[in-house]
N, C-alpha and C positions, 0 to 999 in steps of 0.2 A: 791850919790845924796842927796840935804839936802832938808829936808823937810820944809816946809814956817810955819812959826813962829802959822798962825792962824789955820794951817793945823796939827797940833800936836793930836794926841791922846788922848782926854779927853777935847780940846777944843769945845767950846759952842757958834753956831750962832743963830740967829734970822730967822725964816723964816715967807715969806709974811703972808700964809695963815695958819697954822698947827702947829703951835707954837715951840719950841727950836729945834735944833736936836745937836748932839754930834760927833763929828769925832771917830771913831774907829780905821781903819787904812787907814792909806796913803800910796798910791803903785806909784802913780803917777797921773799930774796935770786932769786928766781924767778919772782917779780908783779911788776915793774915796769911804770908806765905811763907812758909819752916821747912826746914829738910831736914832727913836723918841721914846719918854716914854709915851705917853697921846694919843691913844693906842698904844704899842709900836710894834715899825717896823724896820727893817733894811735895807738898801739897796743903790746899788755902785750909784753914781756918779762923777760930775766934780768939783773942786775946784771952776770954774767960776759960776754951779749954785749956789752949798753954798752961796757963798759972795754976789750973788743978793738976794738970800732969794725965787729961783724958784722949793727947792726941796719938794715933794709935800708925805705926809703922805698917802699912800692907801690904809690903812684901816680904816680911820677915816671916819664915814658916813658923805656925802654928801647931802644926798637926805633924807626930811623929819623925821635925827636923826636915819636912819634905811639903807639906801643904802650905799654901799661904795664903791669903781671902785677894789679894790682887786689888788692882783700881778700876771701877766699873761699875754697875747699877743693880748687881746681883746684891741682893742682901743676905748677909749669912748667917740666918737665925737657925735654932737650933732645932726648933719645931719645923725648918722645911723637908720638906721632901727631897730637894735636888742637895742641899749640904750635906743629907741624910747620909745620902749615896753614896758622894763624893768624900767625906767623914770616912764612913765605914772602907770604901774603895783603897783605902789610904793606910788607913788602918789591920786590913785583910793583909796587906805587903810587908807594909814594914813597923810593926806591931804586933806580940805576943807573938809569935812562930810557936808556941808550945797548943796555944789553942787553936791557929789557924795552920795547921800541920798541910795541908793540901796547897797551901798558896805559899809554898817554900819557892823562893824563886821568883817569883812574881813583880814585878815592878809596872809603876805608871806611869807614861808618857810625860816627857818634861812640861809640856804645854798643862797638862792636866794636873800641874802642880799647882797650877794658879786656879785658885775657884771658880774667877771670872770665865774663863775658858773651857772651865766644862761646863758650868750651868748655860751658857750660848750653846753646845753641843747639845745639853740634854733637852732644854727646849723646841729645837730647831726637831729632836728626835724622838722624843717621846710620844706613844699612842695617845691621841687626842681620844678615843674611843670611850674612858672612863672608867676601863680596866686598872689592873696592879700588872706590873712588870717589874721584870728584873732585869740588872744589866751584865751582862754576858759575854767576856773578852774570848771565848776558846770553842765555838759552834761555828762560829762563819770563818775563822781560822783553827783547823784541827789544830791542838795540841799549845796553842799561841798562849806565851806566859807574862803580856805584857796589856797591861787596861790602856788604853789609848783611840784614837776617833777613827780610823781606818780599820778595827778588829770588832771594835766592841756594836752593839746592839741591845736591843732591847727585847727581850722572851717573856712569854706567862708562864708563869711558875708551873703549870702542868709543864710545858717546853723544856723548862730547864730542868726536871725533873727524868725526862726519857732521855734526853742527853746524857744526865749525869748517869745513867743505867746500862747505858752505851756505850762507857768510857773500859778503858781496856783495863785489866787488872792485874796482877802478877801475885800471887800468896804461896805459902807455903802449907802442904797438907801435913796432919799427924804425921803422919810418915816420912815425914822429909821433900817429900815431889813438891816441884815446883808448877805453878798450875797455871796459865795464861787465862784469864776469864774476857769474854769479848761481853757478853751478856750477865752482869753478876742475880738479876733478879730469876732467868731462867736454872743459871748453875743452883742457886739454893733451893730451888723448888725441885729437884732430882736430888739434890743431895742431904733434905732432912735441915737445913741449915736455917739461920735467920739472917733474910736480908739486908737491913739494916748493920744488924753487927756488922755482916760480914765486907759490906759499905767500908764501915767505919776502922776496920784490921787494914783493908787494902789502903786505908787513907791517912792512916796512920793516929787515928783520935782514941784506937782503943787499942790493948794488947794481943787480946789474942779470942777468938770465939771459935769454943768446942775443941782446940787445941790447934785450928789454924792460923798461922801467920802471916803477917807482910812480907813479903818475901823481900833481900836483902839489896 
């Protein structure tokens, strides 16, 4: 069998999104093996994707300079629920800080950089029950500002909810006092306030309700 002239070994294509890749060997018009250098990677396919330019680097982050779909069996459609997660988880850190003002700080564990890696997590962890859950780096580690497999879990959103009600608070009153809240949903019910708002002053998503502040 001969091999086609651009299929040689040490040949060099263009691909759409991920930049050069290299033919390694050729076994046949559907065995190809190519690698990319920029991060580099190896891995079979067809002569026909080469030559479109469809063969795709998967470890080159995707998502915010930090996420990358990895090599593995996970697929990462956009309609799943576990990319969903891992999408957004990703997103919540190191993406728009102006909207997600409360996960200042926050970073994801290197493993869980790689998609393959957490959708094995979420599998192995998610409620078989048929429930909605959410994933929850900072309940089973008070105060923990890192999404990773040894912190994080899975809560119903009622759960996540009395936690997040639970969480300590620090604002600032009209008057200048600084207020430590342990309970914010009890403090507005004695104080005439709205919950919510007053949420959303301690977390920094609004500026100010009824003349209260985030404190500094």
């Amino acid at each position: 069998m001969n091999t086609p002239v651009d299929m040689v070994p040490g040949t060099r294509h263009p691909t759409n999104y991920d930049g050069d890749i290299e033919v390694v060997d050729y076994k046949k018009a559907d065995c190809v093996t190519v690698r990319f250098f920029d991060p580099y990677y190896e891995t079979t396919t067809s002569a026909g994707h080469i030559r479109n330019g469809k063969v795709r680097n998967r470890l080159k982050p995707k998502i915010c300079g930090i996420g990358y779909l990895g090599s593995g069996p996970h697929k990462a459609a956009k309609s799943s629920k576990i990319y969903q997660c891992w999408d957004n988880m990703i997103r919540r850190c190191y993406s728009n800080l102006l909207r997600y003002k409360t996960y200042e700080g926050c970073t994801v564990h290197a493993s869980w950089h790689n998609f393959q890696k957490f959708a094995e997590w979420y599998i192995l962890n998610y409620p078989n029950d048929g429930g909605n859950y959410d994933l929850d780096k900072d309940i089973k580690v008070h105060g923990n500002k890192q999404y990773g497999p040894d912190a994080c879990f899975f809560v119903t959103r009622t759960e996540n909810s009395v936690a997040a009600m639970a969480k300590v608070f620090v604002v600032k009153s009209p008057g200048g006092n600084t207020h430590v809240i342990h309970n914010m949903k009890d403090f507005c019910r004695g104080t005439d306030l709205n919950h919510r708002h007053m949420c959303e002053v301690a977390n920094g998503t609004r500026k100010s309700h009824k003349g209260w502040l985030k404190a500094a």
